[in-house]
N, C-alpha and C positions, 0 to 999 in steps of 0.2 A: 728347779730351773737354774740357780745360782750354780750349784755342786756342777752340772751339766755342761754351763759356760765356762766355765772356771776349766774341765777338763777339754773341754774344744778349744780354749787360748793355748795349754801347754801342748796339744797337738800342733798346733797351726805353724808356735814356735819350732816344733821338730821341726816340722815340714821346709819351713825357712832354711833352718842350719843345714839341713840335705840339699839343697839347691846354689852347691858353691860354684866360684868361676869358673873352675877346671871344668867342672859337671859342661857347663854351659859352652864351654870352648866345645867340647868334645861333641857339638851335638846330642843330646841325651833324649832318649825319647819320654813325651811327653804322655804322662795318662792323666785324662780329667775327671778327676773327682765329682758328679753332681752330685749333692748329696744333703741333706735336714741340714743347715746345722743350726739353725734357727726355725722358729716355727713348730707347731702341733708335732713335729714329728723327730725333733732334736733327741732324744734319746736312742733312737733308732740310729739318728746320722752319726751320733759320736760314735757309738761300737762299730758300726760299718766303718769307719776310717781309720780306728786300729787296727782291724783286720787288713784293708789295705796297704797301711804303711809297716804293718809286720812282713808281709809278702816283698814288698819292693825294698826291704831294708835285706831280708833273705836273699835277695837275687842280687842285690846291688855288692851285696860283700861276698856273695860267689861269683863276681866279675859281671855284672849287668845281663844285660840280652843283647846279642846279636853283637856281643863287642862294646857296645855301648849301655852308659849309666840310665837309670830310669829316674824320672823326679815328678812328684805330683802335682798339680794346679787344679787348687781347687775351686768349687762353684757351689752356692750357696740358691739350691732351691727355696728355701726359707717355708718348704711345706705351700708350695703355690703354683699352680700352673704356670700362670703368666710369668711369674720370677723364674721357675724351671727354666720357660721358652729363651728369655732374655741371659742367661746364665747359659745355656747349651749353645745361642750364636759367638756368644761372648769364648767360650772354650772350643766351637770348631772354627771364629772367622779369624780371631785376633792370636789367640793363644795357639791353636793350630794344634792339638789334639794329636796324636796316635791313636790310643784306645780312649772309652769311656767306662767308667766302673758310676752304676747309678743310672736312674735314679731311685729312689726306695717304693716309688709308690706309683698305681698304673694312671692315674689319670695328668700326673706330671709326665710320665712316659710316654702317652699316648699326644699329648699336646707339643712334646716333646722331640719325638719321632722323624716330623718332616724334614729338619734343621740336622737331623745327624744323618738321615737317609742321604743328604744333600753333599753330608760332607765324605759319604764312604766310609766310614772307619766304622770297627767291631763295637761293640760294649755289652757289656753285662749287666744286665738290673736284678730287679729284686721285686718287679712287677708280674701280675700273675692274671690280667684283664687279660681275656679272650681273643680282646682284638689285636693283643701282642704276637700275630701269628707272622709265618716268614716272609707273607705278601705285604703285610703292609708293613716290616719293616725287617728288611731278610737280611741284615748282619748282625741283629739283633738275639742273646740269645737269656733266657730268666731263670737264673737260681732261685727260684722260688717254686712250693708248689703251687698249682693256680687251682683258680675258683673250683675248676671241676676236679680236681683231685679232692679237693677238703673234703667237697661235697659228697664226693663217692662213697671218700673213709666215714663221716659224720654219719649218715643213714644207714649204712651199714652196720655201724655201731648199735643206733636205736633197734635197726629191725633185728638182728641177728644175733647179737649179745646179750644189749637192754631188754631186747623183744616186748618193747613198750607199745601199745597199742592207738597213741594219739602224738602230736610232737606239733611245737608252732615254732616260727623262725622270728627272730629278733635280729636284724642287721643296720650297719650305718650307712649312708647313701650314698656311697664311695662306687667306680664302674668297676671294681673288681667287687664290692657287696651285690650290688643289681646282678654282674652275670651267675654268682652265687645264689641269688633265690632264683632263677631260671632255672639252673641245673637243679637244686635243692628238690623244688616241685615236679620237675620232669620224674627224678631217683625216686621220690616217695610216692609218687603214685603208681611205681612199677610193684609194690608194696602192700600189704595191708592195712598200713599205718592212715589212722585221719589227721588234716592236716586242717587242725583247726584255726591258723590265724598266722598273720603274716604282719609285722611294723618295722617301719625302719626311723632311725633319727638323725638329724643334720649332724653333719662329724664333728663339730664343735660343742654340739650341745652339752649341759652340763645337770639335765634334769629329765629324767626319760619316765617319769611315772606316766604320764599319758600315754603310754605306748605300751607298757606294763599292764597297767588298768585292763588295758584293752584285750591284750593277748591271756589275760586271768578271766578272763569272762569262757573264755573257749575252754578252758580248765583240762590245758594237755597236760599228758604224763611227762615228757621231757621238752624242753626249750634248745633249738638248734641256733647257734649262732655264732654271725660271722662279723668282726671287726677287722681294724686294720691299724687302728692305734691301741696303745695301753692306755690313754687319757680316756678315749671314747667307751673302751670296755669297763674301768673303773667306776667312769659316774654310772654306767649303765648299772653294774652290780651295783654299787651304792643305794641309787632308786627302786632296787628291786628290794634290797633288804630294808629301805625302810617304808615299804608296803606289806612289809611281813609277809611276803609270799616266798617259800621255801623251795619250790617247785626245780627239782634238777637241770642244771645246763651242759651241756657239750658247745664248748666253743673250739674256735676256729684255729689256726694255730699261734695266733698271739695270746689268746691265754696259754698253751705250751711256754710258748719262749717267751713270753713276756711278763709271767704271774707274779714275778715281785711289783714290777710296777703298776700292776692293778692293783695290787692289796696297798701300796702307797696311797692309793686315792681311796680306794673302798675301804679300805682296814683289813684287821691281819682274819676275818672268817666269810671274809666275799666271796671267798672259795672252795669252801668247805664243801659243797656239793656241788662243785664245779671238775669236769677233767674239760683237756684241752688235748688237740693236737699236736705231734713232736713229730721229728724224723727220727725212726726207728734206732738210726747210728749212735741218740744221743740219752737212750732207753734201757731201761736192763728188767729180766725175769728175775725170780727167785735164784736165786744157788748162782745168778753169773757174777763170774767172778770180778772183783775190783781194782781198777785202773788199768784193764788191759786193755779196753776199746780205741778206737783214732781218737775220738772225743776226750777221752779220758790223760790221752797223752798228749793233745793239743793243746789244752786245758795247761798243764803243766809247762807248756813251753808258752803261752800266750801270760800265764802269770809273773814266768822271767821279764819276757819282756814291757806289761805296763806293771810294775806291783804297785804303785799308788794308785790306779786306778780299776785297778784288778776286781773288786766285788761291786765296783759299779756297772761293769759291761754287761750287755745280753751277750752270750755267747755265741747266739747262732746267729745275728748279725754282723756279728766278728767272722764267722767261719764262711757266711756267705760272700766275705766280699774278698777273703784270703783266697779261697779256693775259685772264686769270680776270677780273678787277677792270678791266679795258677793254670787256667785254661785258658787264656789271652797267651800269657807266656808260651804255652807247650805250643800251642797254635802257630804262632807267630816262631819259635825257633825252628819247627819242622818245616814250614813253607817258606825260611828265609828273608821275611819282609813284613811288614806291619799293613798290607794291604787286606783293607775290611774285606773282600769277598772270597778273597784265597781262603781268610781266616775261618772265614763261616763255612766255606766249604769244607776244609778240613776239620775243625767240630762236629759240621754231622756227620762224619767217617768216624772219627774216631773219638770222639769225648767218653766212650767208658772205659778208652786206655788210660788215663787221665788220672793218676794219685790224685784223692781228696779226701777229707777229713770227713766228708757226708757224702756218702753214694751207696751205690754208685748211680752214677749218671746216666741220662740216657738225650740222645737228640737226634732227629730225620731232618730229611729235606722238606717234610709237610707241620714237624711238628720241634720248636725249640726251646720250650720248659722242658727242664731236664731233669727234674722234680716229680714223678708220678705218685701216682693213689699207691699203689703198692710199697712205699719209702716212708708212708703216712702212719701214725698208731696215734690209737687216745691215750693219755698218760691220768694216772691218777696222783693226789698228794702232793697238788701243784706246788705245795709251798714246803716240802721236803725233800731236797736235790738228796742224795745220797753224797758220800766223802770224796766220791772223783768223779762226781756233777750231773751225773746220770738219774733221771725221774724214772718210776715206775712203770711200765704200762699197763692200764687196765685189764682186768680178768686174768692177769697170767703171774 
């Protein structure tokens, strides 16, 4: 947590020196930042805010947008609804907002929602709840995959690759985990698979044997599960290893992008017979070739740009929020103005004309995760990236 503050102080100082007078004479547009940077979820908020201040330092030195400079302010969810709510009035009453980039997680977004709905303006999260659809919050749009895509790719996995005959779910009681075993249970009973057993633990918790115990009594062949932190998934592998039950997991895809900072908590073999969820962009078969993918070459430009803090980032929380703040931009220079609904309208036209480092993308007028099942793969050797940052995918 030290290492983690330490690297969100010398962000914050960026972000200062970027916001000079001139900036400020010139009217500059503002994008607000909500984002961890405190709280259960601070490892996540720091790499989301390199990604964003790598984007807006790219635009700013190819002359801004729309003629004018961009500058951040940010907001300090601190992992909390209520702080989210009071931070999102705080960045559209006072601060006065253009876009919003954030927040990380659905049940800050969802509490969050009313207060940006109010204010009109775009934003991009990184929320993947159900109920982030364009009704209840329509300039809304989620670089992320959601609950039901994970969900799609995970069973799929068990039935048709694993072709395992039994599987229980293990999730944290987060409203992106809940609409996850919804879908979860719906997918596997279209299935042959039995579905022996279902627990979830408070997202803080830091001792999940009781929930373990329970789901070992049903004695499935694979364990399906969905977190939303690396702390949460951590202790969970932790309790399970030391109940000596061995039994295979598919998680969600923060074990994908997140498996070093599991194995910080669990140790370096929590993962051993663990794969996770990746997007495909950031995955390679046998024989492909090395450092040619987008990932591979973003990867090399994102290490220019922080190298001291370069092997600490999650990468795809870096990418999510660079290319979050790449389609705000394109948005906004095609329709001439930073008005939220112009913005959303031209996203669901056009977001997979849209260069990005992970796509491609897709978005309707009924539907704005941009993120589908099909973008999704299990990765195996969570804990050996290859030399231009690319995991495995399983079976291939």
């Amino acid at each position: 947590m030290k290492t983690t503050s330490m690297l969100l102080a010398g962000m914050a100082a960026a972000v200062a020196l970027a916001v000079s007078p001139v900036q400020a004479q010139n009217n500059p547009i503002k994008v607000g930042a909500l984002l961890s940077f405190s709280g259960g979820g601070v490892t996540s908020g720091a790499s989301a805010f390199v990604g964003l201040r790598m984007k807006v330092k790219e635009m700013n030195d190819a002359g801004g947008l729309l003629g004018r400079q961009l500058v951040i302010v940010q907001g300090d969810d601190k992992t909390d609804p209520t702080a989210g709510v009071s931070e999102a009035i705080r960045l559209v009453t006072q601060e006065k907002v253009d876009f919003m980039i954030g927040p990380q997680f659905s049940q800050i977004c969802i509490a969050a929602t009313p207060t940006i709905n109010q204010a009109g303006i775009a934003w991009i999260s990184t929320c993947g709840a159900l109920q982030m659809n364009p009704t209840f919050a329509p300039r809304h749009f989620a670089n992320l995959y959601t609950s039901e895509a994970q969900a799609i790719s995970m069973v799929n996995y068990a039935n048709k690759i694993a072709k395992v005959k039994s599987v229980a779910i293990m999730t944290d009681n987060t409203t992106n985990s809940k609409d996850f075993v919804d879908i979860m249970t719906k997918e596997i009973a279209k299935t042959d698979m039995k579905l022996t057993g279902t627990q979830e633990y408070e997202l803080n918790s830091t001792d999940m044997t009781p929930q373990w115990l329970s789901l070992r009594r049903g004695n499935p062949d694979l364990i399906l599960f969905s977190a939303i932190t690396a702390d949460g998934a951590g202790h969970a592998m932790k309790s399970k290893m030391e109940i000596g039950w061995d039994v295979r997991v598919v998680g969600s895809s923060v074990f994908g992008v997140l498996a070093p900072a599991i194995m910080r908590v669990a140790g370096p073999n929590a993962l051993k017979t663990a794969l996770g969820l990746e997007s495909k962009s950031y995955t390679y078969c046998t024989n492909d070739p090395v450092g040619q993918s987008s990932f591979s070459k973003f990867q090399a430009e994102l290490k220019k740009f922080e190298p001291a803090n370069f092997e600490k980032l999650n990468y795809s929380n870096v990418i999510f929020m660079y290319d979050g703040m790449g389609l705000l931009a394109a948005a906004t220079k095609a329709v001439g103005s930073t008005d939220g609904t112009k913005i959303a309208a031209w996203l669901e036209e056009n977001v997979t004309k849209v260069p990005v480092v992970n796509g491609p993308l897709t978005a309707t007028k009924t539907s704005h995760w941009m993120i589908g099942a099909d973008l999704l793969v299990p990765v195996q050797d969570l804990d050996q990236r290859r030399s231009d940052g690319l995991l495995k995918r399983a079976g291939c």
